[in-house]
C-alpha positions as YAML, in Angstrom:
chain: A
units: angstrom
residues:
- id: 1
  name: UNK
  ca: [122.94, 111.25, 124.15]
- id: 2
  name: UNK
  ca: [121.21, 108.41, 126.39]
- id: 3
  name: UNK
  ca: [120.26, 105.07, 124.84]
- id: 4
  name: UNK
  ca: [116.62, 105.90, 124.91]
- id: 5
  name: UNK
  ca: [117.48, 109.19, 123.02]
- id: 6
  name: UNK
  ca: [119.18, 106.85, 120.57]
- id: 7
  name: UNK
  ca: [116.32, 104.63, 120.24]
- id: 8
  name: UNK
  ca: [113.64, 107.64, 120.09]
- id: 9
  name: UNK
  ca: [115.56, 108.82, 117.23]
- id: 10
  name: UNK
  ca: [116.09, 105.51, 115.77]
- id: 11
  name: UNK
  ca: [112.56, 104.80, 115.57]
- id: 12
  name: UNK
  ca: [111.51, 108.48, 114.15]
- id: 13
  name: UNK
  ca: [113.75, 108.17, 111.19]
- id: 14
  name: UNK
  ca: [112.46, 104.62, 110.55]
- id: 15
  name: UNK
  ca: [109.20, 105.51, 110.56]
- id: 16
  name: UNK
  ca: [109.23, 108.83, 108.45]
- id: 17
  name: UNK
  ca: [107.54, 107.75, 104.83]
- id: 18
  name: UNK
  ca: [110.14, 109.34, 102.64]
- id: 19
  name: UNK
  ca: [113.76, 108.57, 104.45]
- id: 20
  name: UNK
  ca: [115.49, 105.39, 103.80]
- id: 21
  name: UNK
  ca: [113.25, 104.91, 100.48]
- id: 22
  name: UNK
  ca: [114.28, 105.30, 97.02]
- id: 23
  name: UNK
  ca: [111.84, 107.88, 95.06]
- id: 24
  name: UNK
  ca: [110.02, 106.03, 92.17]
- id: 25
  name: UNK
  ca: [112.41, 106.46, 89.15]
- id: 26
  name: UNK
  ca: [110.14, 108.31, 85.97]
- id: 27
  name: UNK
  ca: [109.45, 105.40, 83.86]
- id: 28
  name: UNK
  ca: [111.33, 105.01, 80.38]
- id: 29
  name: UNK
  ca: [109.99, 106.12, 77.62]
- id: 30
  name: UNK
  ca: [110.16, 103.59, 74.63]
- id: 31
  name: UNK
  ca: [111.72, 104.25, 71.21]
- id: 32
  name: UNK
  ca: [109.70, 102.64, 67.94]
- id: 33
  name: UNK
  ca: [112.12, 102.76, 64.91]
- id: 34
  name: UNK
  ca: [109.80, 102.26, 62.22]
- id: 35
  name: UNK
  ca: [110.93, 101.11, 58.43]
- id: 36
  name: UNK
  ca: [114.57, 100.25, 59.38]
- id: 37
  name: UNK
  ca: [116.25, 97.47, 57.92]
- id: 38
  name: UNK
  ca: [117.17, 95.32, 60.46]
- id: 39
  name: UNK
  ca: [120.78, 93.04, 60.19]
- id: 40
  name: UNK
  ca: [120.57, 89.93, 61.56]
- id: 41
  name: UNK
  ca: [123.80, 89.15, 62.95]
- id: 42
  name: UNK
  ca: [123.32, 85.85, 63.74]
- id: 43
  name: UNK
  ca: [121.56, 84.54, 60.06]
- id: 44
  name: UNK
  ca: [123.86, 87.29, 58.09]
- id: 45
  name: UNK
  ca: [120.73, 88.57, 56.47]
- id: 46
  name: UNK
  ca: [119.06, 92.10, 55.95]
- id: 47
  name: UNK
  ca: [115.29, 91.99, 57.40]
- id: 48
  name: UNK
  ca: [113.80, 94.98, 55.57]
- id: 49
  name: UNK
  ca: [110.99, 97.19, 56.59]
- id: 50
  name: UNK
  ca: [110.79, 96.08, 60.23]
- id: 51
  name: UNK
  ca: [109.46, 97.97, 63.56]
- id: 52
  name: UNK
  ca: [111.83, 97.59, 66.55]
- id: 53
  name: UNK
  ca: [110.38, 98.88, 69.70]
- id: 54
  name: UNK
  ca: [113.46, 99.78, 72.51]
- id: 55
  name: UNK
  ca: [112.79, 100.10, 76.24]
- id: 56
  name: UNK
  ca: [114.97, 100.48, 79.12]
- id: 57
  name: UNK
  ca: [118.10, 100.16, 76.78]
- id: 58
  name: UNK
  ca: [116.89, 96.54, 75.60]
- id: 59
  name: UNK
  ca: [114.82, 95.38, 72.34]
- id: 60
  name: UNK
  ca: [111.53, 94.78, 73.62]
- id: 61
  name: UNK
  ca: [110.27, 93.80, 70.27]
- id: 62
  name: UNK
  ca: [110.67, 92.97, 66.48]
- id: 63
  name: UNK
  ca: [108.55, 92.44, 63.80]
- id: 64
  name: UNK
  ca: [107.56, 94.01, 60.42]
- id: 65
  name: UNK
  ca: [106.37, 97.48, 60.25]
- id: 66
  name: UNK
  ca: [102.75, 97.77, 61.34]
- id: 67
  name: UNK
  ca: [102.66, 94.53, 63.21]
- id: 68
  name: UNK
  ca: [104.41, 95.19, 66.02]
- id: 69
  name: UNK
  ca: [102.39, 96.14, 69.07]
- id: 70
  name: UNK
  ca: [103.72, 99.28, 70.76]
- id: 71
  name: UNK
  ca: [103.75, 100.53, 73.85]
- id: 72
  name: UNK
  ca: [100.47, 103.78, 73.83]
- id: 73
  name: UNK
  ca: [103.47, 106.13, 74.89]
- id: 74
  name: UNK
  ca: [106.62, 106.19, 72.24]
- id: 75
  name: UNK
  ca: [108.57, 108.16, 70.52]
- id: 76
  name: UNK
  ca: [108.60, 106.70, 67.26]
- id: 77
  name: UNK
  ca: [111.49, 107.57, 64.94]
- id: 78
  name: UNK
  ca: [110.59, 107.43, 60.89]
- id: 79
  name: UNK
  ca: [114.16, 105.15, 60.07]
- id: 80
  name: UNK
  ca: [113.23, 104.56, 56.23]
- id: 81
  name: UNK
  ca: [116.82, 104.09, 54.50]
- id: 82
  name: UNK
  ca: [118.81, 103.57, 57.93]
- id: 83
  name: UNK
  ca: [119.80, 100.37, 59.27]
- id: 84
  name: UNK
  ca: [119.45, 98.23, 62.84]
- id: 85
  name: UNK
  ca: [122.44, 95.90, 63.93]
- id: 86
  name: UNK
  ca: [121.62, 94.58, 67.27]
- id: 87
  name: UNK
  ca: [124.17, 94.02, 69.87]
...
């Protein structure tokens, strides 16, 4: 294959939309436990009746149950009796 065969090709691939680009990953959907008790590891207390709202593997937010502003598309888990320990 010539250089300008090399080039021609070169410049094709780099200029098709889809090769060399990741596809947009589906976004994560977020997890509301609702009604846990949270453990606070670092105060050594039990936080009852809180919301904890996960995302992308990380707490995204705390609070207690009802104040807690949620992302519009969750799956929200009913954790009444169960309890959180962060870490």
């Amino acid at each position: 294959m010539g250089f300008l065969s090399l080039v021609t090709c070169a410049l094709a691939l780099a200029c098709h939309p889809t090769l060399g680009s990741e596809p947009n990953p589906p976004p994560q959907q977020a997890t509301i436990l609702e009604h846990v008790t949270v453990i606070d590891v670092a105060g050594g207390s039990a936080l009852a009746d809180r919301s904890v709202v996960i995302a992308g593997g990380r707490i995204t937010a705390l609070g207690r149950a009802g104040e807690v502003a949620a992302p519009a598309v969750a799956k929200v888990v009913n954790a009444t009796g169960k309890y959180a320990i962060p870490g």
